[in-house]
FILUM-83059 format. One record per residue (C-alpha): residue number from 1; x negated, y negated, z negated; residue in three letters. Coordinates in steps of 0.5 Angstrom, whole numbers, plus 2048, in hexadecimal, padded with zeros to 3 digits. Each point is the difference from the previous one (the first is absolute). Example, Ala and Ser with C-alpha at 12.3 -4.5 7.8 and 13.67 -1.06 7.14 Angstrom:
<lodos>
LODO, 1, 7E7, 809, 7F0, ala .
LODO, 2, 7FE, 7F9, 802, ser .
</lodos>
This chain:
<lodos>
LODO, 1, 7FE, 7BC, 867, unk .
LODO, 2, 803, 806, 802, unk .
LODO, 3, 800, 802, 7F9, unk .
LODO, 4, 803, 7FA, 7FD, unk .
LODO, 5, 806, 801, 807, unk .
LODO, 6, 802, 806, 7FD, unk .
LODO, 7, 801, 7FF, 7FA, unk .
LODO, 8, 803, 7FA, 800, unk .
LODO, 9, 805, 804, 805, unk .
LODO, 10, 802, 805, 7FC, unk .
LODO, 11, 801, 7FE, 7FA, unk .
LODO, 12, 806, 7FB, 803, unk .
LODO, 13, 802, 807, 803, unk .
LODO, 14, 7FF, 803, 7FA, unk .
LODO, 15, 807, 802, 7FD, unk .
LODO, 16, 805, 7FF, 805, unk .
LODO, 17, 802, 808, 7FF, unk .
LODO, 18, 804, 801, 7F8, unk .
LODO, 19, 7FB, 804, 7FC, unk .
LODO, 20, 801, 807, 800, unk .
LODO, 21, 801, 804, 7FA, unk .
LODO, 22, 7FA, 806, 800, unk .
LODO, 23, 805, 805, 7FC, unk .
LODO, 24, 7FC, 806, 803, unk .
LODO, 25, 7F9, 7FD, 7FF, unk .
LODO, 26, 7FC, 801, 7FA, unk .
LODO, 27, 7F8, 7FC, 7FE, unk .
LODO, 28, 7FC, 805, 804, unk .
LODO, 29, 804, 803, 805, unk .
LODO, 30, 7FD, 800, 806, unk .
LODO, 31, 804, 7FF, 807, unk .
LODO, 32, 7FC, 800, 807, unk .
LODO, 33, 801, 7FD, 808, unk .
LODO, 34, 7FC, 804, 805, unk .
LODO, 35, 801, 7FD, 807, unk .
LODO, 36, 803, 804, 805, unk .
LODO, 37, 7FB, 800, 805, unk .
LODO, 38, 7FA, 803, 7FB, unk .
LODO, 39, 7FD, 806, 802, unk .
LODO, 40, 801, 806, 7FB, unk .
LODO, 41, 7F7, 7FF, 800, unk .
LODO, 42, 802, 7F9, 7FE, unk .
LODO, 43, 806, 801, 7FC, unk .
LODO, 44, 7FC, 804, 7FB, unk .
LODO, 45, 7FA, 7FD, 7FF, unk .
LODO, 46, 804, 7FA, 7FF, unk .
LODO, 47, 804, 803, 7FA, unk .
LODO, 48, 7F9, 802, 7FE, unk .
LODO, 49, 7FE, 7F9, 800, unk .
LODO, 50, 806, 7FE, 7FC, unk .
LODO, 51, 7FF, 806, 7FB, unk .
LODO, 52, 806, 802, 7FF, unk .
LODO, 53, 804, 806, 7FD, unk .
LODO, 54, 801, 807, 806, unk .
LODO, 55, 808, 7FE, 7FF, unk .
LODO, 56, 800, 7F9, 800, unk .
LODO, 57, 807, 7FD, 803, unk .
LODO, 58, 7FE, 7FD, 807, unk .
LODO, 59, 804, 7FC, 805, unk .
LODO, 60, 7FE, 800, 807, unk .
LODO, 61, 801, 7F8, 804, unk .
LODO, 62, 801, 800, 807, unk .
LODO, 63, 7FE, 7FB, 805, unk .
LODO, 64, 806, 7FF, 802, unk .
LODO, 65, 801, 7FD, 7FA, unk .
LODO, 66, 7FB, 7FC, 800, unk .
LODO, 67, 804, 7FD, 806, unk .
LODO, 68, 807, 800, 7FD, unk .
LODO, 69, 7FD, 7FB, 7FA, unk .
LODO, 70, 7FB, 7FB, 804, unk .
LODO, 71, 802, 802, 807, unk .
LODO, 72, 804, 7FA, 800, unk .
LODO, 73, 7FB, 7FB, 7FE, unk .
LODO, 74, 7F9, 803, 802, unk .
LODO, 75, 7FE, 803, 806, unk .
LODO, 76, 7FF, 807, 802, unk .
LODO, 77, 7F9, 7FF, 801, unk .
LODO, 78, 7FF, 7FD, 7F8, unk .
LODO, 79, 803, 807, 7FF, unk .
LODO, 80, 7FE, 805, 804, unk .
LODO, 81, 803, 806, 802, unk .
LODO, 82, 7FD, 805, 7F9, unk .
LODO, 83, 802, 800, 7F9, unk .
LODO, 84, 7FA, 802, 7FD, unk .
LODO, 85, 7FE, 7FB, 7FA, unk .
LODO, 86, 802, 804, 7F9, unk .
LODO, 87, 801, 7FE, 7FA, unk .
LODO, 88, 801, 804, 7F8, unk .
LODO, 89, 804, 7FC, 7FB, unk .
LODO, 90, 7FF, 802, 7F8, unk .
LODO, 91, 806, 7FD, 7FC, unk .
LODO, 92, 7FD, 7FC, 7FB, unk .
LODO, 93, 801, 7FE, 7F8, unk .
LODO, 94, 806, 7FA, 800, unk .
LODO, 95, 7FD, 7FA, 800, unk .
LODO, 96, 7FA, 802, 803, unk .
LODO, 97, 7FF, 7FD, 806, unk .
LODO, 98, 7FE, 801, 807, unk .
LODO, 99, 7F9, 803, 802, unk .
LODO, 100, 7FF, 801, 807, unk .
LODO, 101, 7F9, 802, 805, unk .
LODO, 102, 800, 802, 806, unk .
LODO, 103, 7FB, 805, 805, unk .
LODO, 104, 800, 7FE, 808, unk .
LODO, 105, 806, 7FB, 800, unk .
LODO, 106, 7FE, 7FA, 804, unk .
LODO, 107, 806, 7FC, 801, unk .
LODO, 108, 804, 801, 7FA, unk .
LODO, 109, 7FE, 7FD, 7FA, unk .
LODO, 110, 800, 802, 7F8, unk .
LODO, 111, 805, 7FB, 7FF, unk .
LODO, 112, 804, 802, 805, unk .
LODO, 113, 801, 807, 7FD, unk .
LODO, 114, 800, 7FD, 7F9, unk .
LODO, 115, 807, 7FB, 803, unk .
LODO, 116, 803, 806, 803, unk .
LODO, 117, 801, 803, 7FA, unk .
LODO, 118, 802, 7FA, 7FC, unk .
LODO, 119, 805, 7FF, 806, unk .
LODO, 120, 803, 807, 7FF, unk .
LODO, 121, 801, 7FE, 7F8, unk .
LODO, 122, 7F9, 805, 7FE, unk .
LODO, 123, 7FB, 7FC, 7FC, unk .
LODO, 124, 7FC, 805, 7FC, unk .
LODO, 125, 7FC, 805, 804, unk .
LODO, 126, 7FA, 801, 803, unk .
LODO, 127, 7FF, 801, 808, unk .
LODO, 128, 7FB, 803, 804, unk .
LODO, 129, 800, 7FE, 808, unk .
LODO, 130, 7FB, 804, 805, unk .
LODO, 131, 7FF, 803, 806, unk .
LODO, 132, 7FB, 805, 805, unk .
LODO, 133, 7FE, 7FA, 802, unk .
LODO, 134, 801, 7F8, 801, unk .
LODO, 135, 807, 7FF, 802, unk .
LODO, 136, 805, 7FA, 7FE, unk .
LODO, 137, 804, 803, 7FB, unk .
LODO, 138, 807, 7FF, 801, unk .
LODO, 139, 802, 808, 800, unk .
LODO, 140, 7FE, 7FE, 7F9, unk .
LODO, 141, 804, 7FB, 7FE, unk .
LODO, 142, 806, 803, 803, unk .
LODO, 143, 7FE, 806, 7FD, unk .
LODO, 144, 800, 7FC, 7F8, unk .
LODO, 145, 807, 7FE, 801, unk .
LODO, 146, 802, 808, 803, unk .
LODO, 147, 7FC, 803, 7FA, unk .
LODO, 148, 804, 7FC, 7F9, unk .
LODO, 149, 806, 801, 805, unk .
LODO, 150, 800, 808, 7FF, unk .
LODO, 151, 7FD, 7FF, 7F9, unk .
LODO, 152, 806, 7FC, 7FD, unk .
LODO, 153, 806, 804, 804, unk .
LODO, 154, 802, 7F8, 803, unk .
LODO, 155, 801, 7FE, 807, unk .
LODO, 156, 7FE, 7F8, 801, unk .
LODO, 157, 804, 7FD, 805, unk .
LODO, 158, 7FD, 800, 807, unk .
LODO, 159, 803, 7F9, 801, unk .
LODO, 160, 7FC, 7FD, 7FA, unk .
LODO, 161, 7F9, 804, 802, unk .
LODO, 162, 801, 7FC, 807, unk .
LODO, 163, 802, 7FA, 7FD, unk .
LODO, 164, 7F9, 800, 7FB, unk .
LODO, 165, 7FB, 803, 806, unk .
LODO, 166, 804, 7FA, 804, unk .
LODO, 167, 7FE, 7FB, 7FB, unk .
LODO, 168, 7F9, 803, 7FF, unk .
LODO, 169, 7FE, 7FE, 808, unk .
LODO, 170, 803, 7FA, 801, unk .
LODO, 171, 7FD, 7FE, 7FA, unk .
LODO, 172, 7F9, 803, 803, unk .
LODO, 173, 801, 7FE, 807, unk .
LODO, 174, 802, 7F9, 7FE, unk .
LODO, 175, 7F9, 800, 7FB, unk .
LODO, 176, 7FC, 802, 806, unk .
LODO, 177, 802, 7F9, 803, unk .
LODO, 178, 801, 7FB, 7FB, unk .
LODO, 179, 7FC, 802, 7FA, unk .
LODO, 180, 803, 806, 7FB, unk .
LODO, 181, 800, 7FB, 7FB, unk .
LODO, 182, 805, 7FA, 804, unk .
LODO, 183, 804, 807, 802, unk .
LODO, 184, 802, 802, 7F9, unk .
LODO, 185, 801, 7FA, 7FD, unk .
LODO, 186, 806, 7FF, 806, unk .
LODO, 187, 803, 808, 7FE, unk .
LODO, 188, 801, 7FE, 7F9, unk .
LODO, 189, 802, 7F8, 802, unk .
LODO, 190, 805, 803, 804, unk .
LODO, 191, 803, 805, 7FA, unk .
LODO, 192, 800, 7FA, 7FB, unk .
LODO, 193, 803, 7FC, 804, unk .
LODO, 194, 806, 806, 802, unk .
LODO, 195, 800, 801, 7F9, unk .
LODO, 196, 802, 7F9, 7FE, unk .
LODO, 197, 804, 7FE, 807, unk .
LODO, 198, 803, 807, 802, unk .
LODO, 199, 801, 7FF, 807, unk .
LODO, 200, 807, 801, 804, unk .
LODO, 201, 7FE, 801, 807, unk .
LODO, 202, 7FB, 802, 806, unk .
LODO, 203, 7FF, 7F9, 802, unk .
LODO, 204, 7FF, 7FE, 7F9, unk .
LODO, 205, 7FA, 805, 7FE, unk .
LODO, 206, 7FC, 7FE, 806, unk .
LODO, 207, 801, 7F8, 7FE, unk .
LODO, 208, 7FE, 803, 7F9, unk .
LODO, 209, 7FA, 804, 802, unk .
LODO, 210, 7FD, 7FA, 805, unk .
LODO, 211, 801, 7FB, 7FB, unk .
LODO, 212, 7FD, 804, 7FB, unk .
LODO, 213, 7FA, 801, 805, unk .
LODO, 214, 7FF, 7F9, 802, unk .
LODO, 215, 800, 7FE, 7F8, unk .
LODO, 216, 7FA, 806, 800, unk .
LODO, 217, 7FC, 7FD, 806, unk .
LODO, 218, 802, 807, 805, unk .
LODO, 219, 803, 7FE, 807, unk .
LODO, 220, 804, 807, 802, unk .
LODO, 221, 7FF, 802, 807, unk .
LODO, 222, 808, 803, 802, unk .
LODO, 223, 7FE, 807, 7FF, unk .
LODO, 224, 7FD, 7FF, 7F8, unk .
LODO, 225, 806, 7FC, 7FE, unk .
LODO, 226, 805, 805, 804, unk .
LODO, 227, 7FC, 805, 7FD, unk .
LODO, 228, 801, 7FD, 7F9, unk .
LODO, 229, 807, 7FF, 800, unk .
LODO, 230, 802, 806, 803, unk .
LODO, 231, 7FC, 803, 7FA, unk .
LODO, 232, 803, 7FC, 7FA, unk .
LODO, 233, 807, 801, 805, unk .
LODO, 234, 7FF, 807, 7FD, unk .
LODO, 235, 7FD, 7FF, 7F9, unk .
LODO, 236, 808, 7FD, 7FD, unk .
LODO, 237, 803, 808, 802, unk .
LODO, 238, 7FB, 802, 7FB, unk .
LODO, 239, 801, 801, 7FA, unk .
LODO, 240, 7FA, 7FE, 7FC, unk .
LODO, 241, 7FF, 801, 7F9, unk .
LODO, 242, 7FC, 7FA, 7FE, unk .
LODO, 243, 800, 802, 7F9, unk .
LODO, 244, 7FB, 806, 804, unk .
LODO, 245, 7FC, 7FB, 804, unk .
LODO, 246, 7FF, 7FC, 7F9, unk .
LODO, 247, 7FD, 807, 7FD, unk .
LODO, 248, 7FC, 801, 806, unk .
LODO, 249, 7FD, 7FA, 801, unk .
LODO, 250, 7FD, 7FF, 7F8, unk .
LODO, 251, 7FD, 808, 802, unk .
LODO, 252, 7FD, 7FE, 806, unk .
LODO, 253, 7FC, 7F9, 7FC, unk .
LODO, 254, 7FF, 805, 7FA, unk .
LODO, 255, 7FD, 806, 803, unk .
LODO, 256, 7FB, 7FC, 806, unk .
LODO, 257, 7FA, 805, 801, unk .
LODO, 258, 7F9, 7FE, 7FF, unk .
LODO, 259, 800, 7FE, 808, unk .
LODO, 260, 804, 7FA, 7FE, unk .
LODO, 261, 7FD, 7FE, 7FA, unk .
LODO, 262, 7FB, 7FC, 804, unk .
LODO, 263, 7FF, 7F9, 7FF, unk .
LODO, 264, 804, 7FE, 807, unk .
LODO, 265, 805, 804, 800, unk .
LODO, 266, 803, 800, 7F9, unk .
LODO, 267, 802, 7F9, 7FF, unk .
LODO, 268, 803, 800, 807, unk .
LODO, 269, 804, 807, 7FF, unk .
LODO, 270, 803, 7FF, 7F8, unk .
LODO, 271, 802, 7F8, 803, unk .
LODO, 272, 805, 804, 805, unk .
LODO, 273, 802, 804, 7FB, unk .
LODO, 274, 801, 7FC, 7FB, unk .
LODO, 275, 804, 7FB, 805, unk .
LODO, 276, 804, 807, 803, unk .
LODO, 277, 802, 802, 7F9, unk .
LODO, 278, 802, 7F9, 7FE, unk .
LODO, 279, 805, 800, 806, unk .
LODO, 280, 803, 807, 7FE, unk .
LODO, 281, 806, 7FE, 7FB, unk .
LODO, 282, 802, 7FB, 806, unk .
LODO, 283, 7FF, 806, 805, unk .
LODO, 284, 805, 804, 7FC, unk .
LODO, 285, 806, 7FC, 804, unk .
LODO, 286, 7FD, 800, 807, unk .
LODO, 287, 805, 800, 804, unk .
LODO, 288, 807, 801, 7FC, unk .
</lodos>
């Protein structure tokens, strides 16, 4: 079940950042995050272990970083006070899909790297996650969206980092109480409606959003739907290239690893897809 939360989550949350161009970025170019709160032991012998050329580019993630993107959302326990998870990214062949393994991650899933990427408009590399030892992995994802920051020479807007992680752990936090499968159901049945009865004022997105849950069969507490609509509040300042998403969705249902070619899970996930993928020309004018 906690597989099937997570990817149900972050394929909703997929594409909420335009895709960044890699105009610096070649297949086989190689990038690595290391966690500030390595040791120089452990710093090489996690480059060994990632096997990675003596001059390879490597960009360092903080914890304090950590707390910048999920500090709002998660508690500081969840993310502790060390980044340590590390990661190498290798470019790969357009259209080659995504491949993800992981070493001494034991919150973070691959699913959850492999959405992070798409989020940042990159679907076409291979990652590897590990640590010294069992940690919960958020260092690395931080670390994947610094990483093709550096490589393509963009800076992705703070704001629609936020706004992406936000939705993520609502979405989750939500799951947790009510099922992953009724939370995303509500987060696409809000879009579609946004997308085909724009809204004008406050009042109105939360009669929305309680209507929409009441049609899903989900009785919001105050604080969830106080957290919805602050949240879809700052989704219509965004600038959304729908046209993106569209693309990243279909990468996402293209490239599943063999993890999710299991019989219970395949027909659950390409049904999300699908029905997310047929929303998107609607979507294109949400919130005009």
């Amino acid at each position: 079940m906690r597989f099937k939360k997570w990817i149900a989550i972050m394929v909703l949350v997929a594409c909420m950042i335009p895709g960044v161009a890699l105009a610096d970025a070649a297949p086989g170019d190689i990038i690595v995050t290391l966690g500030e709160d390595l040791t120089d032991s452990q710093k090489q012998d996690l480059l060994g272990e990632m096997d990675v050329p003596k001059d390879v580019e490597t960009v360092t993630v903080t914890n304090e970083e950590e707390h910048q993107y999920l500090g709002e959302y998660i508690s500081k326990a969840q993310i502790g006070s060390k980044a340590i998870s590390s990661t190498k990214i290798t470019i790969g062949e357009k259209d080659s899909g995504l491949n993800v393994e992981t070493n001494n991650i034991n919150w973070v899933t691959k699913e959850m790297y492999a959405n992070a990427l798409t989020t940042a408009g990159v679907t076409d590399a291979d990652i590897y996650v590990t640590a010294p030892f069992e940690v919960s992995g958020t260092a690395a994802l931080t670390g994947i969206l610094k990483a093709y920051e550096v490589k393509a020479d963009v800076e992705i807007p703070e704001e629609k980092k936020q706004v992406a992680n936000e939705e993520m752990v609502k979405t989750v936090k939500l799951g947790d109480r009510v099922g992953a499968e009724k939370a995303t159901e509500l987060m696409t049945k809000i879009k579609q409606e946004l997308a085909e009865n724009p809204v004008e004022t406050e009042e109105d997105l939360r009669a929305l959003i309680q209507r929409v849950a009441e049609d899903v069969g989900i009785k919001l507490t105050d604080e969830e739907l106080n957290g919805l609509v602050s949240l879809f509040n700052k989704m219509k300042d965004m600038n959304i290239d729908w046209d993106q998403v569209k693309n990243n969705l279909e990468n996402v249902r293209n490239n599943l690893s063999e993890f999710l070619n299991k019989e219970e899970t395949q027909g659950f996930i390409k049904t999300i897809l699908d029905f997310l993928i047929q929303l998107i020309e609607a979507l294109k004018n949400l919130f005009k």
